[in-house]
N, C-alpha and C positions, 0 to 999 in steps of 0.2 A: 504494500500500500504506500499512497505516498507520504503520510505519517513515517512511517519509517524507512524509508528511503532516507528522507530529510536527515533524520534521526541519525544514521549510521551515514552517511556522506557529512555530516557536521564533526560529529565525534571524531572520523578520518583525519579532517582535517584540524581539530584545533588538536588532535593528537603530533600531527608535522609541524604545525605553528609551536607547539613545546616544545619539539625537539629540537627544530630549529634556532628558537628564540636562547633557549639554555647554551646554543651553541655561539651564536653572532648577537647577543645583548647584551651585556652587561649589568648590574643591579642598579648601578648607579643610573644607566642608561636609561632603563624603563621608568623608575622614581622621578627622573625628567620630565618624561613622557606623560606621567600619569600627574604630573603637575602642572603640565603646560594645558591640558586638555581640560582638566577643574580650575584653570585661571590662575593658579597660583605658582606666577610665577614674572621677573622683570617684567616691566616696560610695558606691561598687558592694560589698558583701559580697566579701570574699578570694574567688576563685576560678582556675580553671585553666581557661581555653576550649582543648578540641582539633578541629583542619579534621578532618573524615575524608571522602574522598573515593571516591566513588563510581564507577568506571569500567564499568560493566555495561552495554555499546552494544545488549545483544540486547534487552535488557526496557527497557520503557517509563521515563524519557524520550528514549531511545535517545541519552545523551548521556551526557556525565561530570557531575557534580555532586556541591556539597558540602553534609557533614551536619556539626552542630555538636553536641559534647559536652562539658557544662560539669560541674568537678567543685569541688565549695565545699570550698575550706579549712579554713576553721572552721564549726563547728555554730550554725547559728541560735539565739538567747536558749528559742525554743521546745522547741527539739531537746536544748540544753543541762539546762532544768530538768526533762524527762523521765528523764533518764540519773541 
C-alpha cells in the first residue's frame, strides 16, 4: 500500500542521511545549522522561530513532522517607512 511504501522509502532514506551525516558533519556543524534555522544566530533580523509539529499518520507522509513558523520582531527599514 502506499502507507507503507512511504513508510519504508523514508526510513531508507533518513537511514543514509545518518550514515552519511555521522560521516561528513561534524557536531559542531549541525549545532550551526540547527541554530541558524530557529534564528538564533548573528546578524539575523529579531525574530521568534516556533516547531509546530505535525502528527497526522493517516495522510501523507504518514509520519510526524515538523513545520516552522517565524515571526519578526521588529518591522523591516521597508515595512517601517511604509507605516
Amino acid at each position: 500500500t502506499h502507507p507503507s511504501v512511504t513508510r519504508a522509502l523514508n526510513t531508507k532514506f533518513h537511514d543514509w542521511l545518518s550514515t552519511w551525516a555521522s560521516k561528513n558533519v561534524a557536531d559542531s556543524q549541525h549545532r550551526l545549522c540547527q541554530d541558524w534555522l530557529m534564528g538564533r544566530y548573528e546578524n539575523l533580523i529579531p525574530q521568534r522561530t516556533r516547531v509546530i509539529t505535525d502528527n497526522d499518520q493517516s495522510r501523507t507522509p504518514y509520519r510526524s513532522y515538523n513545520r516552522y513558523r517565524v515571526e519578526r520582531l521588529v518591522k523591516a527599514d521597508s515595512e517601517a517607512e511604509a507605516t
